[in-house]
N, C-alpha and C positions, 0 to 999 in steps of 0.2 A: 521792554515787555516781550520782542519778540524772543530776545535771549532766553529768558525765563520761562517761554512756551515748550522753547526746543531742550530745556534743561530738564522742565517737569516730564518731556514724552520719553525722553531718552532713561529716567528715572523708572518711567511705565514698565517699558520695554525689560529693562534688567529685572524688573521687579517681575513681570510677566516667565521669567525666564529662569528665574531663581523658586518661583512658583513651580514652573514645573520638572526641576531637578527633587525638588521636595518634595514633589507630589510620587514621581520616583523610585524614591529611597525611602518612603511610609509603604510602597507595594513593596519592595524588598526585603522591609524589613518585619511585612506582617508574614508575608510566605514562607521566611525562613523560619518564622512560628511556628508554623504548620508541619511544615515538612523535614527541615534542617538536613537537606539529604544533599548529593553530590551536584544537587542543580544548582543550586546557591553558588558552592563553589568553582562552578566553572564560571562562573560570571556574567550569567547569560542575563539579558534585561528582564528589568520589572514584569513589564507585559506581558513577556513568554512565561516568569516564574509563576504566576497568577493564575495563565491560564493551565498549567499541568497542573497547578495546585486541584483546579475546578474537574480537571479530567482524571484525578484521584494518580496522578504520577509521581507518585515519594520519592522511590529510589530510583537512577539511573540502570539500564543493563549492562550488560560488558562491554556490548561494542559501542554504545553510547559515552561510558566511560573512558574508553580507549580512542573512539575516532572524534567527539566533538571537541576537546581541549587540542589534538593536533590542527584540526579545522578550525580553529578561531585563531591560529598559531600568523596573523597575517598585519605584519603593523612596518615601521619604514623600515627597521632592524631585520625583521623576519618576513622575505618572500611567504605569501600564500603556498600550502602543501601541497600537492596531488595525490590523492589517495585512492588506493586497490584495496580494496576492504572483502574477502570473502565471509559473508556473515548467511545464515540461514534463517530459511520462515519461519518466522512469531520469535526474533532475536530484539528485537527494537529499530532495526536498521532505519526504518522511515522517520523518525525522530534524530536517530544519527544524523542524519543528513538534513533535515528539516530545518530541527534548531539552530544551528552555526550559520544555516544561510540567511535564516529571517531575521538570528540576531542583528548579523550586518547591513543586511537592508533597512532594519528600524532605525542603526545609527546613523546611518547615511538622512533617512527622510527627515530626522529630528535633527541634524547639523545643517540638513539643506534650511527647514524652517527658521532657524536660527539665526544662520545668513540671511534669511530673505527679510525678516525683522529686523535687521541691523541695518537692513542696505534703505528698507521702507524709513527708519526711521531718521537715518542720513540725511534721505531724500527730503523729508517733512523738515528738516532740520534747517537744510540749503535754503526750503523757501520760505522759512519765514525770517531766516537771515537777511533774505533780499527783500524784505519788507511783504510779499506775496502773500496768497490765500493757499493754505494748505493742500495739497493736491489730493485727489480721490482716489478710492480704488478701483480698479475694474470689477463690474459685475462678473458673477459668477455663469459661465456660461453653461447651458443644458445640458449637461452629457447624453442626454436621450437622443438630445434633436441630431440630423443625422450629419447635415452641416457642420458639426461640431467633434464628430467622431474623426479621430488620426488616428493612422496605424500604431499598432501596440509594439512597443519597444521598450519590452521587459529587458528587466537588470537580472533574474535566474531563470532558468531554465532546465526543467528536471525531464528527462526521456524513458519511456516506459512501455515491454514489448506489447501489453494488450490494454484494451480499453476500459478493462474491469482495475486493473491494478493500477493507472492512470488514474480512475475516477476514486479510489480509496486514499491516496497518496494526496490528491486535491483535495477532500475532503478532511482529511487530517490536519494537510496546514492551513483549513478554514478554521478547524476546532486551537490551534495554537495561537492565531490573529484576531482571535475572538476580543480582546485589552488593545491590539492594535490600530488605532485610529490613521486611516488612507491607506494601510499595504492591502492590495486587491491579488487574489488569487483568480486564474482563470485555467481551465478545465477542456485543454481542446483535443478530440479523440473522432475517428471517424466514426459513419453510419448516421452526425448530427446532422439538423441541418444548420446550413455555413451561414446564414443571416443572424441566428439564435448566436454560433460560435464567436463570429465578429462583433456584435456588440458587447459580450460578454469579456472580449480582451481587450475593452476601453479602458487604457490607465491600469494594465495591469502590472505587477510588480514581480511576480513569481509566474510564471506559466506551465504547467505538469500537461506533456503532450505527448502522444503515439507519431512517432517517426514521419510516416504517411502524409495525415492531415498536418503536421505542423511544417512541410515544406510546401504543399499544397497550397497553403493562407500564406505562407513567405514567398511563394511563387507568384502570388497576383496581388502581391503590395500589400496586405493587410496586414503585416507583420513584419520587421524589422530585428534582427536580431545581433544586430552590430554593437549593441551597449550592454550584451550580454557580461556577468560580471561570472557568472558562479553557472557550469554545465554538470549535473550528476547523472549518471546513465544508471539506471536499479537495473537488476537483474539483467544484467550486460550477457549471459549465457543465455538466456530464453534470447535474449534481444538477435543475436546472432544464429541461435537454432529458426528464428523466422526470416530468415534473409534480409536482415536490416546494414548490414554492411557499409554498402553504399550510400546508404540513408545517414549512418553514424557520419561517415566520413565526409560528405557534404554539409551537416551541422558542425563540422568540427573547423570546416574554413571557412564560414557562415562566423563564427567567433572566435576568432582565431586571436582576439584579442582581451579572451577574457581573463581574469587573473588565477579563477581555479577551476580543478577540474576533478568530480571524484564518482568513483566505477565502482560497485555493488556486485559480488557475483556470487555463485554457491562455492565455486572452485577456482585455483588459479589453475585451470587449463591453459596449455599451450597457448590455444586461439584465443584463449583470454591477454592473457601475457601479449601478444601481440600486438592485440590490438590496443590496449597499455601502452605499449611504446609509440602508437601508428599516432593517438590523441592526447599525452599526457605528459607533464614534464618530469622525468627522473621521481613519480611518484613512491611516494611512502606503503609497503605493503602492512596489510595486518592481518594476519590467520586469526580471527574471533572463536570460532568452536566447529567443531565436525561434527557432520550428519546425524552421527550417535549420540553426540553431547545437545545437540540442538533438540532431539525428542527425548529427553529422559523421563518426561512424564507423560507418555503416549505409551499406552501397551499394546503393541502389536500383536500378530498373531493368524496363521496362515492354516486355509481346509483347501484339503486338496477334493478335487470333484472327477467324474466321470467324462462329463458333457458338460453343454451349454444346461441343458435341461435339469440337471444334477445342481449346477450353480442357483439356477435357478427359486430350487427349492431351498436350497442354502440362505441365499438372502431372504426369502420368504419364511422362513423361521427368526433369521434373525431381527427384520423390521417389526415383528410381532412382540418386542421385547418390550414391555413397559417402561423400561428404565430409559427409552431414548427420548429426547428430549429433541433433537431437532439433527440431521441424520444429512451426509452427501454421498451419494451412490455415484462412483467413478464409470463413465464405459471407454472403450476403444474407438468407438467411431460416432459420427453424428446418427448413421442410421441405427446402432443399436442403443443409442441415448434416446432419442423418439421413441425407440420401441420399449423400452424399459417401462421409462415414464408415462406413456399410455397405457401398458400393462399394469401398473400401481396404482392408476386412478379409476382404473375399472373394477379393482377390487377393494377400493375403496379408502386408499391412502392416498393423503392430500399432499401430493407430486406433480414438478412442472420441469421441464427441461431446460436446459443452459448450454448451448456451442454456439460456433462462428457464425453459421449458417441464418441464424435469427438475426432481425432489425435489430440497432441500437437499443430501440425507445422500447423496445418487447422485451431485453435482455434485463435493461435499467428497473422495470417493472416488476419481474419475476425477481432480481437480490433484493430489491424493497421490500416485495412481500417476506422471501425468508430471513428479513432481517425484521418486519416487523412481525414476526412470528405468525404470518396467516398461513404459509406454507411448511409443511414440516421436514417433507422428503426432497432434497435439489439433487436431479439426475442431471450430470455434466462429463462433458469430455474435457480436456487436459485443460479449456479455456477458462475454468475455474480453479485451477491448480496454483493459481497465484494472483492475490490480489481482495479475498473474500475473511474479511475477515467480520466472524460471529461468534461470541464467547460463546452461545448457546448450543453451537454443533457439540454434539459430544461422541457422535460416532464417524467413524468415512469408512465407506467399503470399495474397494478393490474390486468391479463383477469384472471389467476387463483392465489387463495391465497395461501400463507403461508403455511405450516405447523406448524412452531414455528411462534408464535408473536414478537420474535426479529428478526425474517430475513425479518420481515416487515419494522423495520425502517432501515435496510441497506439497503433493495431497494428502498425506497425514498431517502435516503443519495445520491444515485446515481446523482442525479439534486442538483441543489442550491448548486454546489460548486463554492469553489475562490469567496467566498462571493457575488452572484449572488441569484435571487428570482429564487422558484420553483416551478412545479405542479406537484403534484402526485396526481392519479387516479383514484380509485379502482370498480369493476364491481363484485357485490355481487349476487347471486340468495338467493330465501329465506331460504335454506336447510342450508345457510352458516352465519345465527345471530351469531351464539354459537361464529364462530372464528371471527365476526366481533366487540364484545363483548369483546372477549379478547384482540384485539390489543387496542381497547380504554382503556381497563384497562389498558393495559401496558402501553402506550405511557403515560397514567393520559391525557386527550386530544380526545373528542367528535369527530365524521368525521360528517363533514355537506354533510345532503345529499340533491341531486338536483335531477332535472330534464331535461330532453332535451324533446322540444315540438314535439308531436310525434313518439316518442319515450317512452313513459312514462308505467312503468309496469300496465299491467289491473287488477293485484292482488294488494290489499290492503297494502300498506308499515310497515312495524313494529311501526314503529314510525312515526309520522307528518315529514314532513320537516322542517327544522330548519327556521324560518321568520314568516310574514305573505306570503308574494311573493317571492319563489326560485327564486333564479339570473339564467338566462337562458346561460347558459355556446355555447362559441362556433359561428363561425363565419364563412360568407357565403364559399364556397365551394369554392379554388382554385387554386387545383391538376393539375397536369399536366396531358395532355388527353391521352389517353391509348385506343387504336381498339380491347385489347383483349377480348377474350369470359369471361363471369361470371360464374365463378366455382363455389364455396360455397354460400348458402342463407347468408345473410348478409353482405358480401364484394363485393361493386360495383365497380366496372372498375375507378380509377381514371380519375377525368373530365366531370361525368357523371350527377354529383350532387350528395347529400345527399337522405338518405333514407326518 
């Protein structure tokens, strides 16, 4: 009889397991219905295919196509890659990286189970061999209760320079594990608070962190990161333009035992390239597309002004444009982002600011609202230049430039996502050629510059305008009407007309 107990479970079990190989290959082979595009055939699991099915992801992009099939390149035959990948804003690069990491974690959770059922069913096996009472499970203990909380000792680990591009990165591969039953994403970035952060990376599987906080939580035990399998650094050039250096290279002997490792940049600079060799094994490069090839559907387009006051009235014409839809106004410092965005709401555009300077919880509030469309106009300094992504932007304007000429084409990258046309807009005074100079080099790609009638600088242009007849940008006035007073020279009371 006992034989025949332990015949029938062991029967369960295959049966249980064969069930869900089946269950499987009916999502793999409904998605390839849908979509029959290059995610099928990289091989990626059911769960992941299901859930880009749900997130409308047909076709893979380039660099998706080119770095995930190297990235899953990892079995006893073939060492895990390393990869340098220069790819640019709104390329797919978070997906690049996303999928090949979660694929392999899913295989892992689903072989662990499968062990753990084989060895359960052994067990049940032996006792009733020995004549015995089947043994029980353990109850499932609370994850709430705080007794029950151990340090988080994630299997990936993705690093990311700011807290906005951390928190978009995490929320995508929520939106990929949506089909994934136990893989836990957790979201750890400063300015939270650490009680909120700690229980949130109970049992987490993938962790997307700011350099800072995630040595900080490793610093006082709350985090472990010795079982790290998979470390990705995004945007490894910002990561280094904020002094994250020493930060890299302490996570990098922190897991020193992981088996891959892949680096995300806009460029192989030097410093990049080094630091390539300083965390990486004999990694695999990939040049995905240049600056130029990365916005071909963004039309640019450059007014040269007098003054600040001159710019001024620039933007103030053109936020009056009907046709915008939801708008990022760039500036140069926190204090002329406050001043902007107080100026716009005084005259009656619905505008809030974005830099370092503000709380966490105040920041996280303000991309809510302009992603649930309650805010139209986000005045931000460079800390929104990567990491923001709203298919609904369809303009960015330039009032103050750059500093580096790569954080130029991230803030145009902001618009013309999810494959949509863009405008970006820049407002140059003449003291500012030299850095208007260097974004054309960089981008390899000219700004045509216009004119608004009326508006047009009384100082001589560096150069002619691109034509014989500049295209007259910009269309009649029709803002919503606003009673308030007019504060600053150059921004009139929406409704009131153009300058």
């Amino acid at each position: 009889m006992t034989e025949l107990n332990s015949h029938v479970l062991a029967d369960v079990v295959e049966a249980s397991n064969d069930l869900q190989q089946a269950t499987s290959a009916v999502m793999a082979k409904e998605t390839a219905k849908v979509d029959g595009s290059g995610f099928v055939e990289m091989g990626l699991a059911p769960e992941l295919l299901a859930a880009l099915r749900d997130l409308s992801f047909t076709q893979p992009t380039t660099v998706q196509v080119r770095a995930i099939p190297l990235a899953l390149q990892d079995n006893a035959d073939k060492p895990a890659n390393d990869l340098l990948v220069s790819s640019q804003t709104g390329s797919g690069k978070t997906a690049a990286f996303l999928l090949p990491v979660l694929h392999t974690l899913l295989q892992q959770q689903q072989q662990q189970e499968k062990d753990e059922n084989k060895a359960w069913a052994d067990k049940v096996a032996q006792a009733a061999a020995r004549g015995e009472e089947s043994p029980k499970k353990q109850r499932r203990k609370n994850p709430t209760d705080t007794r029950h909380v151990k340090p988080a000792n994630p299997g990936a680990l993705i690093l990311c320079p700011t807290r906005e591009l951390a928190q978009q990165v995490a929320k995508d591969a929520i939106d990929l594990v949506r089909h994934c039953k136990g893989l836990r994403i957790a979201c750890v970035v400063g300015g939270m608070p650490y009680p909120l952060q700690i229980a949130r990376l109970h049992n987490a599987d993938l962790v997307v962190a700011t350099p800072g906080r995630l040595l900080d939580l490793q610093r006082s035990k709350q985090l472990h990161l010795d079982k790290v399998q998979f470390l990705v650094v995004d945007e490894a050039d910002r990561m280094l333009d904020l002094g994250f250096a020493e930060d890299l290279a302490e996570v990098h002997k922190l897991t020193q035992t992981r088996r891959q490792t892949m680096m995300f940049s806009a460029t192989f600079a030097p410093r990049i390239q080094q630091l390539a060799a300083r965390i990486m094994r004999a990694p695999q490069r990939l040049q995905v597309d240049s600056p130029q090839e990365a916005h071909a559907n963004i039309k640019q387009v450059l007014f040269w002004a007098d003054s600040q006051q001159h710019k001024r009235k620039l933007l103030d014409h053109w936020l009056r444009d009907t046709s915008i839809d939801q708008a990022i106004v760039f500036a140069s410092t926190q204090i002329e982002c406050d001043a902007l965005a107080e100026d716009l709401q005084q005259v009656g555009f619905s505008a809030v600011a974005l830099h370092g300077a503000l709380s966490q919880g105040l920041r996280n509030r303000r991309l809510q609202a302009l992603r649930d469309g309650r805010v139209q106009i986000l005045v931000a300094t460079d800390v929104a230049a990567r990491g923001i992504d709203v298919p609904s932007i369809s303009h960015v304007f330039n009032f103050g430039l750059p500093m580096k000429q790569e954080d130029y084409t991230h803030r145009i990258g902001r618009t013309g996502r999810a494959g949509r046309d863009g405008l970006a807009v820049t407002f140059a005074e003449w003291r500012d050629r030299r850095k208007i100079l260097d974004i054309e080099h960089f981008t390899q790609q000219p700004l045509r510059v216009d004119m608004i009638p009326g508006l047009e600088p009384s100082q001589r242009a560096p150069r002619a305008p691109s034509g014989a007849e500049p295209k007259r940008f910009g269309k009649p006035s029709g803002g919503r009407s606003y009673a308030g007073p007019k504060r600053t020279p150059g921004f009139k009371p929406r409704g009131t007309g153009r300058a």
